[in-house]
KEKOL-368204 format. One record per atom (N, C-alpha, C): residue in one letter; residue number from 1; chain; x, y, z. Coordinates in steps of 0.2 Angstrom, whole numbers. Layout:
% KEKOL-368204
+---------+-----+--------+-------+-------+-------+
| residuo | num | cadena |    xx |    yy |    zz |
+---------+-----+--------+-------+-------+-------+
|       A | NUM |      A |     X |     Y |     Z |
...
+---------+-----+--------+-------+-------+-------+
% end
This chain:
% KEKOL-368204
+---------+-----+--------+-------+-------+-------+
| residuo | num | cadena |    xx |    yy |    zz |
+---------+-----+--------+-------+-------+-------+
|       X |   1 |      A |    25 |   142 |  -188 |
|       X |   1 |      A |    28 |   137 |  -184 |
|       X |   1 |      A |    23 |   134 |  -179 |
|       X |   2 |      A |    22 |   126 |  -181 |
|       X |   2 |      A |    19 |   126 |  -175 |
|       X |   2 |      A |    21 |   124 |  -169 |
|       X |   3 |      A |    16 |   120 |  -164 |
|       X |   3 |      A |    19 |   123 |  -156 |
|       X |   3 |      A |    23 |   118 |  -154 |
|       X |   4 |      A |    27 |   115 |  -150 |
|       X |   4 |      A |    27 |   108 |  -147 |
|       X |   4 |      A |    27 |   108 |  -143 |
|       X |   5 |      A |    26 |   100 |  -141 |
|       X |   5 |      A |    23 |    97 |  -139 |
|       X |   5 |      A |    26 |    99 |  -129 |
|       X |   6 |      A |    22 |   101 |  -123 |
|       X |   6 |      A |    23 |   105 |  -120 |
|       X |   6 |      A |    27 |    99 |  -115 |
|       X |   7 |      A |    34 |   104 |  -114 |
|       X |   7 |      A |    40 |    98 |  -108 |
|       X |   7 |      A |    46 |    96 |  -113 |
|       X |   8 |      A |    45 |    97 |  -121 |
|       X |   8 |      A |    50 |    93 |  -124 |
|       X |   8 |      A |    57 |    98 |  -123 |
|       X |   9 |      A |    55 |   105 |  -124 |
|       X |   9 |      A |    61 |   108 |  -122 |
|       X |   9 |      A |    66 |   109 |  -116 |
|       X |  10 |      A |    61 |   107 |  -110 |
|       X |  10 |      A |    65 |   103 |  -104 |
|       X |  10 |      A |    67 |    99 |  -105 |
|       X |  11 |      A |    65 |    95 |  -110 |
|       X |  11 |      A |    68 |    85 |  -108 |
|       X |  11 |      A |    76 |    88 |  -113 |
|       X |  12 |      A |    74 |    95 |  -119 |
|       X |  12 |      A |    80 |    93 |  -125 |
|       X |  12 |      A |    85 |    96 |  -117 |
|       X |  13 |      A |    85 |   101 |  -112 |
|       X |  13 |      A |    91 |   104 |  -106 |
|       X |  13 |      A |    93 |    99 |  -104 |
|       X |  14 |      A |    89 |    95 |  -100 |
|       X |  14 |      A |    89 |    89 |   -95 |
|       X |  14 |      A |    95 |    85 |  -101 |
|       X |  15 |      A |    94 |    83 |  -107 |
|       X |  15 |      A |    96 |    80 |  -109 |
|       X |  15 |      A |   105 |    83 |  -109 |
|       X |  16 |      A |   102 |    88 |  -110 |
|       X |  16 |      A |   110 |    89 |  -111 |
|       X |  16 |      A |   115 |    90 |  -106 |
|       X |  17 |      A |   111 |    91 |   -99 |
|       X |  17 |      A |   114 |    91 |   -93 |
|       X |  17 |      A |   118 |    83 |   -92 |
|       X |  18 |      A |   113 |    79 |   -91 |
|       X |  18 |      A |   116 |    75 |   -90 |
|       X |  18 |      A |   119 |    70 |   -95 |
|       X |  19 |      A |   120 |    72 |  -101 |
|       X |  19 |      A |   127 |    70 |  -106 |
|       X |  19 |      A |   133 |    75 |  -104 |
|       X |  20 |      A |   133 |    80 |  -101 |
|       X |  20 |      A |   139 |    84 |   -99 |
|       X |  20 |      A |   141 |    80 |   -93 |
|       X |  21 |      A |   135 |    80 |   -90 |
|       X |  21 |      A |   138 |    76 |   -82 |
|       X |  21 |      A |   144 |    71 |   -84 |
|       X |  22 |      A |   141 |    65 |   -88 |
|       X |  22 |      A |   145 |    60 |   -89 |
|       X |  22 |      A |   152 |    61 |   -93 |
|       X |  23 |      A |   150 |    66 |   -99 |
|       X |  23 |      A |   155 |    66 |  -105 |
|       X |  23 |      A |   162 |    68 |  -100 |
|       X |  24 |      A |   161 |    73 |   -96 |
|       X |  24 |      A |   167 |    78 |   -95 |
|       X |  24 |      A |   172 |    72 |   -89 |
|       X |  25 |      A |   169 |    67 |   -87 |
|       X |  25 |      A |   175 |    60 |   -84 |
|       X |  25 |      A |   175 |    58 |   -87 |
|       X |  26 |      A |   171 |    56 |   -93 |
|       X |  26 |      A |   174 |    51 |  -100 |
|       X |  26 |      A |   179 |    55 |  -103 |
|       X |  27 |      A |   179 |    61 |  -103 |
|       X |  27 |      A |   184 |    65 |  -108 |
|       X |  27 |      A |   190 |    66 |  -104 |
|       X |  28 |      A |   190 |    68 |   -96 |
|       X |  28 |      A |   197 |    69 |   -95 |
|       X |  28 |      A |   197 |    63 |   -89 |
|       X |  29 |      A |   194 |    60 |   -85 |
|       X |  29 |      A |   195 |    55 |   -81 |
|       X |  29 |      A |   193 |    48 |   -82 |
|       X |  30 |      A |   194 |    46 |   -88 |
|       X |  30 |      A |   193 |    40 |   -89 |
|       X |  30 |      A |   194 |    35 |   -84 |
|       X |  31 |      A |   199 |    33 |   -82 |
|       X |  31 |      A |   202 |    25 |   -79 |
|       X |  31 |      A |   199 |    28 |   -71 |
|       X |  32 |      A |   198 |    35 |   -68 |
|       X |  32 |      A |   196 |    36 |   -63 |
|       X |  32 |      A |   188 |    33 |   -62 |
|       X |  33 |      A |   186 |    38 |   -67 |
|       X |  33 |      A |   178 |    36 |   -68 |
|       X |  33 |      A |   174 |    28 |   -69 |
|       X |  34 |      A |   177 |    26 |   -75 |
|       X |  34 |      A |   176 |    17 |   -74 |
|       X |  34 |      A |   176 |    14 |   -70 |
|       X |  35 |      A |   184 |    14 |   -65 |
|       X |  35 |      A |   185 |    10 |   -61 |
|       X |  35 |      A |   181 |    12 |   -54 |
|       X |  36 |      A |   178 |    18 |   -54 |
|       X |  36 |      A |   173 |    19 |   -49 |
|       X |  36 |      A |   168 |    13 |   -52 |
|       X |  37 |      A |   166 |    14 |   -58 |
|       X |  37 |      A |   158 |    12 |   -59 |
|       X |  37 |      A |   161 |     2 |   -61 |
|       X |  38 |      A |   167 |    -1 |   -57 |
|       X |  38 |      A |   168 |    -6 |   -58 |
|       X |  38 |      A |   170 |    -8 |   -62 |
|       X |  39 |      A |   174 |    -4 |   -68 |
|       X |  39 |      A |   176 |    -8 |   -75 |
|       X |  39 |      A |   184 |    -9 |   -73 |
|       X |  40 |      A |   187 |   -16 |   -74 |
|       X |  40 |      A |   194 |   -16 |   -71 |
|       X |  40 |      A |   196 |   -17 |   -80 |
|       X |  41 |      A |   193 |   -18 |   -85 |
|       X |  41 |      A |   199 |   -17 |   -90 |
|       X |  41 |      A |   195 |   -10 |   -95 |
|       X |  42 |      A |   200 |    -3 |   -96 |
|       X |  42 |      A |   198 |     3 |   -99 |
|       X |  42 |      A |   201 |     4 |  -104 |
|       X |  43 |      A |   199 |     4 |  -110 |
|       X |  43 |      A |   202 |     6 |  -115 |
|       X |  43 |      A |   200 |    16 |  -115 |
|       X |  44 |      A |   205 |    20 |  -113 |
|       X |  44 |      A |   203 |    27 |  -113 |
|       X |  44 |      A |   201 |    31 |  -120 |
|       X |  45 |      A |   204 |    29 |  -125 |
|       X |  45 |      A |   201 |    31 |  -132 |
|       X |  45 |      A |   194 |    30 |  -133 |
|       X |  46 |      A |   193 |    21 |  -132 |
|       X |  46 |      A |   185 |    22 |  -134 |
|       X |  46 |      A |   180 |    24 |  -128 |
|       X |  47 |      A |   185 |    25 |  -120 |
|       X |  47 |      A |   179 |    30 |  -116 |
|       X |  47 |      A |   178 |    38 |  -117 |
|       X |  48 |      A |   184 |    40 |  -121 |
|       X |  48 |      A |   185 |    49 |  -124 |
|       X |  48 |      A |   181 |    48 |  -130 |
|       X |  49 |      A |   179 |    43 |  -133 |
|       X |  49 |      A |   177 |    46 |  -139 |
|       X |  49 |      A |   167 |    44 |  -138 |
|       X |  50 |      A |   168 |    40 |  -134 |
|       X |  50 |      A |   160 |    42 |  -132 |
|       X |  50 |      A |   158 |    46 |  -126 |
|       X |  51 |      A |   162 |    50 |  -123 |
|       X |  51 |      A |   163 |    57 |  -120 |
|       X |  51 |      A |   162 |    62 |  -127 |
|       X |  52 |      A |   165 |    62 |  -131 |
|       X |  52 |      A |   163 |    65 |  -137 |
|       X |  52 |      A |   160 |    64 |  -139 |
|       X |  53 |      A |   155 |    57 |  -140 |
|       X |  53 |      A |   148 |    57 |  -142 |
|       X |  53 |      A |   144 |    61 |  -138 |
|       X |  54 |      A |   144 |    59 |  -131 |
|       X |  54 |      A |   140 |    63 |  -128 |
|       X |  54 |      A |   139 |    71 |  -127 |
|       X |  55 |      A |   145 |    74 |  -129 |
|       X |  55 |      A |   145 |    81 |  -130 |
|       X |  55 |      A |   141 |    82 |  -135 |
|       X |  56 |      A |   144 |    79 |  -141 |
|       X |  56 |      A |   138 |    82 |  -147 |
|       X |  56 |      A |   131 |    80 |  -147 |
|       X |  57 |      A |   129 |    76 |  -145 |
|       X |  57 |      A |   123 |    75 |  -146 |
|       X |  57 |      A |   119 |    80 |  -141 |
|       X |  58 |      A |   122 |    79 |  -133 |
|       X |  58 |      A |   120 |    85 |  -129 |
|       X |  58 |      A |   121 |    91 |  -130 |
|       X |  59 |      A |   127 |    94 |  -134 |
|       X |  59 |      A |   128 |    99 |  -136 |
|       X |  59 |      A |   122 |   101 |  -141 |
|       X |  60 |      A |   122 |    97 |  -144 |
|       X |  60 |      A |   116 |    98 |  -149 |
|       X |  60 |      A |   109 |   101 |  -147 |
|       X |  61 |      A |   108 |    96 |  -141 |
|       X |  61 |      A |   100 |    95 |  -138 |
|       X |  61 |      A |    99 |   104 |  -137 |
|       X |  62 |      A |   106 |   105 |  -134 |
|       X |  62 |      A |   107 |   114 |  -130 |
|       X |  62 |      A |   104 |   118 |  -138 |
|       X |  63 |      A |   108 |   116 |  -141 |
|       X |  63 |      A |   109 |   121 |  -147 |
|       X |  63 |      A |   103 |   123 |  -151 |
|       X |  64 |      A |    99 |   115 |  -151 |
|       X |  64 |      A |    95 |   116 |  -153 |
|       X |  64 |      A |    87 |   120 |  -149 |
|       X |  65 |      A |    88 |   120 |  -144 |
|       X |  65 |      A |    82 |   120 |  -140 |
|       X |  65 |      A |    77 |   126 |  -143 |
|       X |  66 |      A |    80 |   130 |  -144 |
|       X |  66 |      A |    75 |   137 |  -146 |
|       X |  66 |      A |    73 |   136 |  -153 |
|       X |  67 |      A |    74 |   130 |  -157 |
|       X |  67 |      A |    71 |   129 |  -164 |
|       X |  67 |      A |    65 |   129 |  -164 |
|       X |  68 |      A |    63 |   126 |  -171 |
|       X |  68 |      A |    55 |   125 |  -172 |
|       X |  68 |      A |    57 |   117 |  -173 |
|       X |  69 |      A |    51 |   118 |  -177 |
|       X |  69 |      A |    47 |   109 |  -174 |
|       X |  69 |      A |    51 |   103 |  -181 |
|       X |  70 |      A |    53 |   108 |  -187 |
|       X |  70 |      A |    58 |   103 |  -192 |
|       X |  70 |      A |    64 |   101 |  -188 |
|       X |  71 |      A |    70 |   106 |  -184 |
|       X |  71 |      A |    73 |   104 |  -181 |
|       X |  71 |      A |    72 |    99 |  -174 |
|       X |  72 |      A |    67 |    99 |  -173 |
|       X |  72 |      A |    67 |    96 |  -165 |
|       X |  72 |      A |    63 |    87 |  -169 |
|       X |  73 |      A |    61 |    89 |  -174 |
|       X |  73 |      A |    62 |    81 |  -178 |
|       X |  73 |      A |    66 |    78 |  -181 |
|       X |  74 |      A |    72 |    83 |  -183 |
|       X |  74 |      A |    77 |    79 |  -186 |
|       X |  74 |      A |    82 |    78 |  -177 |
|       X |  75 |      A |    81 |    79 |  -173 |
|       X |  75 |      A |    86 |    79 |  -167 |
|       X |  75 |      A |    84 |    72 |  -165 |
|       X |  76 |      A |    76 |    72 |  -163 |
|       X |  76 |      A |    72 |    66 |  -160 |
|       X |  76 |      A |    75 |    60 |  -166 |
|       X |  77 |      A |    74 |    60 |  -171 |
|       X |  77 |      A |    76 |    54 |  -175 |
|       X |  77 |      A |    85 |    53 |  -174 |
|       X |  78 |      A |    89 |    57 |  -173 |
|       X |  78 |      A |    97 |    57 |  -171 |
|       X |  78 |      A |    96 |    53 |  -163 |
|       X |  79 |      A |    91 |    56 |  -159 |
|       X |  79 |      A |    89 |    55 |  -152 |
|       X |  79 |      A |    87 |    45 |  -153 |
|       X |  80 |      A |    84 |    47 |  -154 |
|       X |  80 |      A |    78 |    38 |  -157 |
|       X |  80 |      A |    87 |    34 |  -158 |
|       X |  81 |      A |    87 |    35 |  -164 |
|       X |  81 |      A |    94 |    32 |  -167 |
|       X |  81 |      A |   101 |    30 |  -162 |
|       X |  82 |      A |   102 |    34 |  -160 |
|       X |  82 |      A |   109 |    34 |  -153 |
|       X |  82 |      A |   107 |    29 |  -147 |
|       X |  83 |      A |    99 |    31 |  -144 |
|       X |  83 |      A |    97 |    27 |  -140 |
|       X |  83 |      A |    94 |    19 |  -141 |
|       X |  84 |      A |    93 |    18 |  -147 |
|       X |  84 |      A |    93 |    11 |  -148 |
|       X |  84 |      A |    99 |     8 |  -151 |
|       X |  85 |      A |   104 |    11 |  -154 |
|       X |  85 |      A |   111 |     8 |  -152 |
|       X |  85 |      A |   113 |     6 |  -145 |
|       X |  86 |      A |   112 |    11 |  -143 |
|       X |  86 |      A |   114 |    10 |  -136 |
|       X |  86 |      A |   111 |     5 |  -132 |
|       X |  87 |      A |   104 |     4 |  -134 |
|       X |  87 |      A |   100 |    -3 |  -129 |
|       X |  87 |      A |   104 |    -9 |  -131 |
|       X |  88 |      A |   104 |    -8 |  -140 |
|       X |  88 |      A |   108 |   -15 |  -141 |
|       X |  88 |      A |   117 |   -15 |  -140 |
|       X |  89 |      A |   119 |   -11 |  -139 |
|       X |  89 |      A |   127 |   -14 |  -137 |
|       X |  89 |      A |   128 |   -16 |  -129 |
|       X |  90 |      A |   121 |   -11 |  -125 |
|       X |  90 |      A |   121 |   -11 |  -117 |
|       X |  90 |      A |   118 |   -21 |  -117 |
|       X |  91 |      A |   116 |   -22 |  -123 |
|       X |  91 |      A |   111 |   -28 |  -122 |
|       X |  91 |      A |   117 |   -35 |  -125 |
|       X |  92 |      A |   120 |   -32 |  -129 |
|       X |  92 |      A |   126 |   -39 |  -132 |
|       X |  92 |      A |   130 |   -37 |  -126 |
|       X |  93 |      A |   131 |   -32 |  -123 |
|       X |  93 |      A |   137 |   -33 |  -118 |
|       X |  93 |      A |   134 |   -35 |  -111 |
|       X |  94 |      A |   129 |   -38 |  -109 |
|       X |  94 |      A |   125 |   -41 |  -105 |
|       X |  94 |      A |   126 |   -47 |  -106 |
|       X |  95 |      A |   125 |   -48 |  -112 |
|       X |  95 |      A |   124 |   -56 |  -114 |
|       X |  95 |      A |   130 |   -61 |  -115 |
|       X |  96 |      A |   137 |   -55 |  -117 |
|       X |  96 |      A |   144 |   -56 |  -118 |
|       X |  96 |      A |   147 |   -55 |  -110 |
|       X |  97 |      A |   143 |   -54 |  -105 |
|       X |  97 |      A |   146 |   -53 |   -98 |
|       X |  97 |      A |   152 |   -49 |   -98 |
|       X |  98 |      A |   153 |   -45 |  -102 |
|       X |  98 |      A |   161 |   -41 |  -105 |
|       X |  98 |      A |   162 |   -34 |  -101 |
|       X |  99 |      A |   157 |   -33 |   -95 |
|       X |  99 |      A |   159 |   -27 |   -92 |
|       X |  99 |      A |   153 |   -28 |   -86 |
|       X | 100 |      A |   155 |   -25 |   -80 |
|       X | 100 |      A |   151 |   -27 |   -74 |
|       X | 100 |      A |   144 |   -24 |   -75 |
|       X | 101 |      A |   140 |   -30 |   -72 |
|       X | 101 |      A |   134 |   -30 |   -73 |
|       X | 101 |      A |   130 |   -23 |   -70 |
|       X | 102 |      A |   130 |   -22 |   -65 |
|       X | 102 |      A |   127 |   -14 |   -66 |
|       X | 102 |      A |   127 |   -10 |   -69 |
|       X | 103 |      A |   132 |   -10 |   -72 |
|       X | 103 |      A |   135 |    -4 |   -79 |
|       X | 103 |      A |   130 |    -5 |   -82 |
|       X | 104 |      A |   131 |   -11 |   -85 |
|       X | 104 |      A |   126 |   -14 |   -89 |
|       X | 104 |      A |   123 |   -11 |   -91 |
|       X | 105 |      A |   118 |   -14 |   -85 |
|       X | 105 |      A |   110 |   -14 |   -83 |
|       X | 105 |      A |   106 |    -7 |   -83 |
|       X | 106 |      A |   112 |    -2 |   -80 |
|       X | 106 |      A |   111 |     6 |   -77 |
|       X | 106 |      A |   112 |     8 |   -86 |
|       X | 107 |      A |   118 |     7 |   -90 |
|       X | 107 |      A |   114 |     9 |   -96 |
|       X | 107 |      A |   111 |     7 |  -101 |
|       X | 108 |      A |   109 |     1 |   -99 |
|       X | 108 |      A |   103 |    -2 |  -104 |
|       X | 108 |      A |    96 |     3 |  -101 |
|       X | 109 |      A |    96 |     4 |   -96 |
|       X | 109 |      A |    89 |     6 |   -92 |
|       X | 109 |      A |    88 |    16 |   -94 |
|       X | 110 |      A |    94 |    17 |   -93 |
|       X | 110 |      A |    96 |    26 |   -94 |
|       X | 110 |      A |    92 |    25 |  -103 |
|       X | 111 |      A |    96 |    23 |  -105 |
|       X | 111 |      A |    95 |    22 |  -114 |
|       X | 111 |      A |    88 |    21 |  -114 |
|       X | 112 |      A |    85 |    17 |  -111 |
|       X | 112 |      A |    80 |    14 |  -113 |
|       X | 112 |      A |    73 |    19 |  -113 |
|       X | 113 |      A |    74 |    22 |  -106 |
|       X | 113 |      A |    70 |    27 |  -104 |
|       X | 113 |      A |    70 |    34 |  -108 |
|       X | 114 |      A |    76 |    33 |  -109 |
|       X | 114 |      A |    76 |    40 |  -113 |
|       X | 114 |      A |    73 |    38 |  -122 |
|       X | 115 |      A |    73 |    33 |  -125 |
|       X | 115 |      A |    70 |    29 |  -129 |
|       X | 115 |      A |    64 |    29 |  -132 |
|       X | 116 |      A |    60 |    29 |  -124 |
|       X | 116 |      A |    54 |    31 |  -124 |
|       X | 116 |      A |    52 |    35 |  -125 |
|       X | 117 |      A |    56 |    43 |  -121 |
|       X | 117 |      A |    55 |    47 |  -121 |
|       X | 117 |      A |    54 |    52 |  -128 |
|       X | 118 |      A |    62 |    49 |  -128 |
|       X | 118 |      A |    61 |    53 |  -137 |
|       X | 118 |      A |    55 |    52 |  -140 |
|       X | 119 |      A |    53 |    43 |  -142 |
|       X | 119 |      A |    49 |    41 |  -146 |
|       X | 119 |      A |    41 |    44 |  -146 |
|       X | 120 |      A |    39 |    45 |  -136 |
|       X | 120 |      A |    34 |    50 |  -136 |
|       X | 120 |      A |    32 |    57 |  -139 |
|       X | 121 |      A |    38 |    60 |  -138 |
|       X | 121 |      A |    39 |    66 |  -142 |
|       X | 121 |      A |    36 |    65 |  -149 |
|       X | 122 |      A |    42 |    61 |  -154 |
|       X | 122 |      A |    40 |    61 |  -159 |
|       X | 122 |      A |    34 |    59 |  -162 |
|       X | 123 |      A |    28 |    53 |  -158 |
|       X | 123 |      A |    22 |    53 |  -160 |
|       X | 123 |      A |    19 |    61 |  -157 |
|       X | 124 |      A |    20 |    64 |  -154 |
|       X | 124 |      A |    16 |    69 |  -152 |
|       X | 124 |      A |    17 |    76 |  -160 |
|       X | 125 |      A |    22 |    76 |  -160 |
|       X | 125 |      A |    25 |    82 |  -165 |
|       X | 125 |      A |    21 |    77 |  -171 |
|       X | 126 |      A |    25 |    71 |  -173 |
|       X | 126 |      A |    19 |    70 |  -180 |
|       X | 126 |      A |    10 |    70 |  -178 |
|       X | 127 |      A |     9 |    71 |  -176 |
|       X | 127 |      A |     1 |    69 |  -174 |
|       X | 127 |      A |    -1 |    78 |  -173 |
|       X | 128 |      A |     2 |    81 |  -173 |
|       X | 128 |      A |     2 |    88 |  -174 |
|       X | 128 |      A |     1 |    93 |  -168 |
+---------+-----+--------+-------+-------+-------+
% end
């Protein structure tokens, strides 16, 4: 097995910290949680079920951490994938003005960073 790339195993906890942080008011305090972060219309299914995303993927992050370098490339590519979804719905809902712009912006930006992040990883683990 070889080594990787040295930080990615914090970034995979970190990760999943803070997908719990968020998931666990998406999942039981929806209409609470939104209307803090200024959403005045909440559908609670579609904020439980990306509380749900974000447990699995973060769940995942956890799960995986102690793997080797095939799993932590199939994860980065899951990782790459999710967070480029996310720039583009964070980016059509900017543009469609369909939910308060800070939101917005706070996760166009969270997405985006993380984006990187993974994407760094992944050149570093191909590159050997």
């Amino acid at each position: 097995m070889s080594r990787l790339p040295k930080g990615l195993r914090g970034w995979f906890i970190a990760h999943f910290v803070i997908d719990t942080v968020f998931a666990i008011p998406l999942l039981f305090f929806p209409r609470i949680f939104l209307s803090a972060l200024g959403f005045t219309t909440i559908d609670p299914l579609a904020a439980r079920l990306v509380g749900a995303a974000l447990v699995g993927i973060g769940g995942a992050s956890f799960i995986m951490r102690d793997k080797g370098r095939d799993a932590y490339e199939s994860m980065l590519s899951l990782k790459l994938l999710w967070s480029s979804t996310a720039i583009l719905a964070a980016a059509i809902t900017l543009v469609e003005r369909s939910a308060p712009l800070a939101a917005s912006v706070g996760i166009l930006l969270v997405f985006a960073a993380f984006f990187l992040v993974w994407a760094h990883y992944r050149q570093r683990i191909r590159q050997g």
